[in-house]
C-alpha positions as CSV (number, residue, x, y, z in Angstrom):
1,X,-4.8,1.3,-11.2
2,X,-3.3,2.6,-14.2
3,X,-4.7,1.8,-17.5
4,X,-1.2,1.1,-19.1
5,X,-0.8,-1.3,-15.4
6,X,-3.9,-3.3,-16.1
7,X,-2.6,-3.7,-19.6
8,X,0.6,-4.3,-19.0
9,X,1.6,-8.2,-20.4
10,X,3.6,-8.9,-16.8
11,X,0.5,-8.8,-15.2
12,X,-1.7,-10.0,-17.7
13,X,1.0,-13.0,-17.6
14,X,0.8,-13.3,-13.9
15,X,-3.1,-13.5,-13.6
16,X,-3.3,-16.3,-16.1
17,X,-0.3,-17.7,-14.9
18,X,-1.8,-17.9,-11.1
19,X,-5.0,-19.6,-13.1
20,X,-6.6,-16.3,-12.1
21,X,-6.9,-17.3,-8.5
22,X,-4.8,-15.7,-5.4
23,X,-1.1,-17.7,-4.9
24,X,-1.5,-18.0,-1.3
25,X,-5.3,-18.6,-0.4
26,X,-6.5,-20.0,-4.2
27,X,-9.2,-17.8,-3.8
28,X,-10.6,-17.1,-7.1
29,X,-11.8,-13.2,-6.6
30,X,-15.2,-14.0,-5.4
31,X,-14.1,-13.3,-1.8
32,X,-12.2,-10.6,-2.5
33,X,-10.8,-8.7,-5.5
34,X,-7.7,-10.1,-7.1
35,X,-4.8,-7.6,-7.4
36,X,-1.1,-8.3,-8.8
37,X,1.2,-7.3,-5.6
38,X,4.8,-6.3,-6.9
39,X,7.3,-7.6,-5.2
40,X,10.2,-5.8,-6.2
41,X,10.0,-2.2,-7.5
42,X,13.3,-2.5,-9.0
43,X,11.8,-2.8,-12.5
44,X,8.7,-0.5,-11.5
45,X,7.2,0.3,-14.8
46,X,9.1,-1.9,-16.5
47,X,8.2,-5.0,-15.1
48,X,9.2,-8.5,-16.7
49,X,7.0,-11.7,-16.5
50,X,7.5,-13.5,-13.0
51,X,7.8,-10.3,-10.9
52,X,4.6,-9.8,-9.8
53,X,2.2,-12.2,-8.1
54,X,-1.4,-12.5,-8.0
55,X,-3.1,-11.9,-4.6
56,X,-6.5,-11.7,-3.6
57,X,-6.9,-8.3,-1.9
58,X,-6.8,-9.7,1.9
59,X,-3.6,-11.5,1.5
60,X,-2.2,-8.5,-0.9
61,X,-3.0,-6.1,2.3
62,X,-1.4,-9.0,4.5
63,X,1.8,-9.5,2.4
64,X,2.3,-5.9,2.2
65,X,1.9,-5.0,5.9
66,X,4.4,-8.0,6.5
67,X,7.1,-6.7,4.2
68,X,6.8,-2.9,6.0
69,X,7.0,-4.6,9.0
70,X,10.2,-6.4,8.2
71,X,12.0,-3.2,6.6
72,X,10.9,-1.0,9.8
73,X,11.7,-3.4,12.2
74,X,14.8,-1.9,12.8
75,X,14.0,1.9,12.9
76,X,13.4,3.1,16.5
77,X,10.0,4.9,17.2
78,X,10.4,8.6,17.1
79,X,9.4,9.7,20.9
80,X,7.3,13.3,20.3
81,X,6.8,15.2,23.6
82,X,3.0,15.8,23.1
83,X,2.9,18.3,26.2
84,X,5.8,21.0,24.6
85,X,4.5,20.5,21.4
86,X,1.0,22.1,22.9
87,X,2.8,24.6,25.1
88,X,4.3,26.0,22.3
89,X,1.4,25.7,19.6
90,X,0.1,28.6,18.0
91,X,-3.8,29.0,19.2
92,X,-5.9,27.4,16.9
93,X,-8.2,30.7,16.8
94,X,-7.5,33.8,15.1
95,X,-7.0,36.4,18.7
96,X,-7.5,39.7,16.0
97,X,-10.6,37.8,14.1
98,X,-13.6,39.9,15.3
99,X,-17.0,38.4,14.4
100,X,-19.7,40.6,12.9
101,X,-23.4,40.0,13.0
């Protein structure tokens, strides 16, 4: 975290908005560190008061993994045939390397 983030009067806004505790479990950073999640990154570096939200770092790792979740929900899995890709690998030692003792 940035010096000018931890700074920054949006987040020091949010955290004593929230009361310093997490907005979705009310923990109060004794379980786990509180972090401000951004949830738009529209105004990233320029962030207003209300924008971010204070989460404690469980439910910031939950939150986020939802919200890539949600935007990749639609994007097919990219198949990789692991079998050609091996075939046609370089070898992973040097054939010309001779070793000297």
């Amino acid at each position: 975290m940035s010096r000018r983030w931890r700074e920054h009067p949006a987040r020091l806004a949010e955290l004593e908005a929230s009361g310093f505790r997490c907005r979705l479990c009310n923990d109060d950073g004794t379980e786990s560190r509180l972090e401000v999640h951004h949830r738009t990154y529209k105004n990233l570096g320029n962030e207003h008061v209300g924008e971010p939200t204070t989460l404690c770092r469980g439910c910031h790792r939950l939150v986020t993994d939802h919200q890539r979740r949600l935007r990749y929900a639609g994007v097919p899995p990219k198949i990789f045939d692991v079998r050609l890709a091996l075939e046609n690998a370089p070898p992973l030692f040097d054939p010309t390397f001779k070793e000297t003792l």
